[in-house]
N, C-alpha and C positions, 0 to 999 in steps of 0.2 A: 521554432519547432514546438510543437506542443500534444506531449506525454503526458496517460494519466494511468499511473501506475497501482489503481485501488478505485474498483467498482465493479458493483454488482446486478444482480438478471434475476428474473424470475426464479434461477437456477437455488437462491436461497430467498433473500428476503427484498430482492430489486422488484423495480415494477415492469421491465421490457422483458422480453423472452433475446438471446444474445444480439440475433442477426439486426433489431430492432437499436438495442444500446450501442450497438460498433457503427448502424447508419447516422444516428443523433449526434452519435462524438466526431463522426466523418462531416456531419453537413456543419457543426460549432468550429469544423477548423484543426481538427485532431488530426496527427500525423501514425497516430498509437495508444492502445488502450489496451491494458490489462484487466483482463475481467478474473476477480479474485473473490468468487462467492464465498459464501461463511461452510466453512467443513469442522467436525467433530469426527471423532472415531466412527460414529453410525452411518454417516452420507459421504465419505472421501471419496468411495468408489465412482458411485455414480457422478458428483460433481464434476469431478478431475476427467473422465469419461466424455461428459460433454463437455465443456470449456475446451478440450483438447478436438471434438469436433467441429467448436467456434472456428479455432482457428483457421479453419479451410475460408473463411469470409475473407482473407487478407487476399485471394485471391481477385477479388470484387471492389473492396473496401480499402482499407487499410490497416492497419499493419496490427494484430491481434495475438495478444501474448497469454496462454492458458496459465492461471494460476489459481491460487486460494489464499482466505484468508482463515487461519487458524483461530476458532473462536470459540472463549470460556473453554478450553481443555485444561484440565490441571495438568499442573508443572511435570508432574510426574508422569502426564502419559503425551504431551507435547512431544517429545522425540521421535515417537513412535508413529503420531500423527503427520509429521514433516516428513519424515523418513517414507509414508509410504505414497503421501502424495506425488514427491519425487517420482517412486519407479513408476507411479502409473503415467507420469505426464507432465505435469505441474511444472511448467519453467519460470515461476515466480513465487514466492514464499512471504507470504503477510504475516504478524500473527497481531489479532487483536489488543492491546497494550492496554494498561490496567486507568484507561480515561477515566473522570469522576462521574462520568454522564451513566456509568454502569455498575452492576457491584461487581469486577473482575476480582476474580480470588487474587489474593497477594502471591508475588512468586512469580507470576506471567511474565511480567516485566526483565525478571532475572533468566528466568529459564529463554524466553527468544533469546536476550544479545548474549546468552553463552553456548548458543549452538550457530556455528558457523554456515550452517545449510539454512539462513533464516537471511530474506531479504532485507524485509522494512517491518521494522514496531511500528505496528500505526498506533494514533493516538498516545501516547505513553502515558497522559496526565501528570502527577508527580514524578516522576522518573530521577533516579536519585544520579551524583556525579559518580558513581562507582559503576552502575548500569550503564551510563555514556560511556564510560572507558572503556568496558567491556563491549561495547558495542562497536569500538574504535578498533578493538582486538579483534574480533569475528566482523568484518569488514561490514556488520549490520547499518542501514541507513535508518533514521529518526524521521517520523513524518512530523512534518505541520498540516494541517488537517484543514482542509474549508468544510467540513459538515460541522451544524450546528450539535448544540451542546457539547460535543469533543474539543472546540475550536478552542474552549476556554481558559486551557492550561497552555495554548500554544508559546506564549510569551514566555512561563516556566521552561519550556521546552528548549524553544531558543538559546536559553540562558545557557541551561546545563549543558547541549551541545556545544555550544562555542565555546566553554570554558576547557571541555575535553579534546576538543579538536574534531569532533563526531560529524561524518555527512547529514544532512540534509535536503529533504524534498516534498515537493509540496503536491498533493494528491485531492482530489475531490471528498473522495469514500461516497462516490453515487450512487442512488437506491432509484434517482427518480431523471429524468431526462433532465430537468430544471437547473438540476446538483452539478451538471458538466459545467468545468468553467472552463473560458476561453483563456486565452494567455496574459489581460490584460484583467481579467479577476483574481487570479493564480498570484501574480504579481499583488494586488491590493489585499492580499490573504498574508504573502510573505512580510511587505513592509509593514501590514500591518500588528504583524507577531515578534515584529523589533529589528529583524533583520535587515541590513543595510542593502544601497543598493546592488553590489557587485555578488553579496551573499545570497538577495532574493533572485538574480540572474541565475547562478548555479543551483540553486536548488530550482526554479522551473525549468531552466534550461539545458544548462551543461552538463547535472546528473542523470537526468531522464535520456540524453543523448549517449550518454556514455555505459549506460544502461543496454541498452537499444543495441549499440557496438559490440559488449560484450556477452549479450544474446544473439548475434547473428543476424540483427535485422539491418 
């Protein structure tokens, strides 16, 4: 099975308009795509709005999970930002993670894994062992990342998850049809980032399924 839980459309800074990015991920072999464009307190409305009218493609397509991805909001107005993605729609929760490829304010990283209404950190970059635990506590999953300049901390990633006991999953972050990986890139992204092989199994496999399960699809 192959889940990709973090990409994005037109709707922020993708390059397909949705119906376009669900056909690419449908024809590479995808069973399931979350499209989790980039939201701030200014555009949640509208995002979450459409994403939520993507999902009418699962009818067509396959299987299409409206979400967002939370990005650059400070810490302090991040709650409020999640909280309202939720009521409008949002059945997936990203928030951008403090990778070094960006300047993410300090904090991001603390504030997603201690609100339990938060999916996946993507990217973490340094992500300290006290952020994994806490993300082990708010059932928050830890991405490994196949988009360039993010990928680079994936091995630090690795580390501090498995030391905490933290999920893992392994996600595109697609902006461009190119960016979809198949199941068999997905995997050379996992073992690549240290993770063994039964480790890089569930994190392509068995949490993106289990996922999927406890969404309803």
């Amino acid at each position: 099975m192959r889940v990709d839980l973090h990409t994005h459309s037109i709707l922020s800074d993708g390059e397909l308009i949705p119906a376009e990015l669900v056909r690419r991920a449908m024809y590479a072999g995808h069973d399931a795509i979350a499209i989790t464009d980039h939201v701030d307190m200014t555009n949640v409305d509208f995002v979450v709005n459409a994403v939520v009218k993507a999902a009418e493609l699962v009818e067509d397509y396959i299987k299409v999970i409206p979400g967002v991805e939370v990005t650059h909001v400070p810490p302090s107005k991040m709650d409020a930002v999640i909280k309202k993605a939720r009521k409008l729609g949002a059945k997936w929760i990203v928030v951008h993670g403090e990778t070094v490829a960006e300047p993410v304010i300090k904090g991001t990283n603390l504030a997603a894994v201690s609100n339990p209404d938060v999916d996946v950190l993507a990217h973490p970059g340094f992500i300290t062992k006290k952020e994994a635990e806490l993300a082990v506590k708010n059932n928050v999953i830890l991405e490994i990342t196949g988009r360039g300049g993010h990928n680079v901390t994936n091995g630090h990633v690795v580390n501090i998850a498995r030391a905490a006991g933290a999920k893992m999953i392994v996600n595109s972050d697609a902006h461009a049809p190119e960016n979809l990986m198949t199941e068999e890139r997905a995997m050379i992204v996992a073992l690549g980032a240290g993770l063994t092989e039964k480790e890089a199994k569930d994190a392509v496999n068995k949490i993106p399924a289990e996922v999927l399960k406890q969404l309803g699809f």
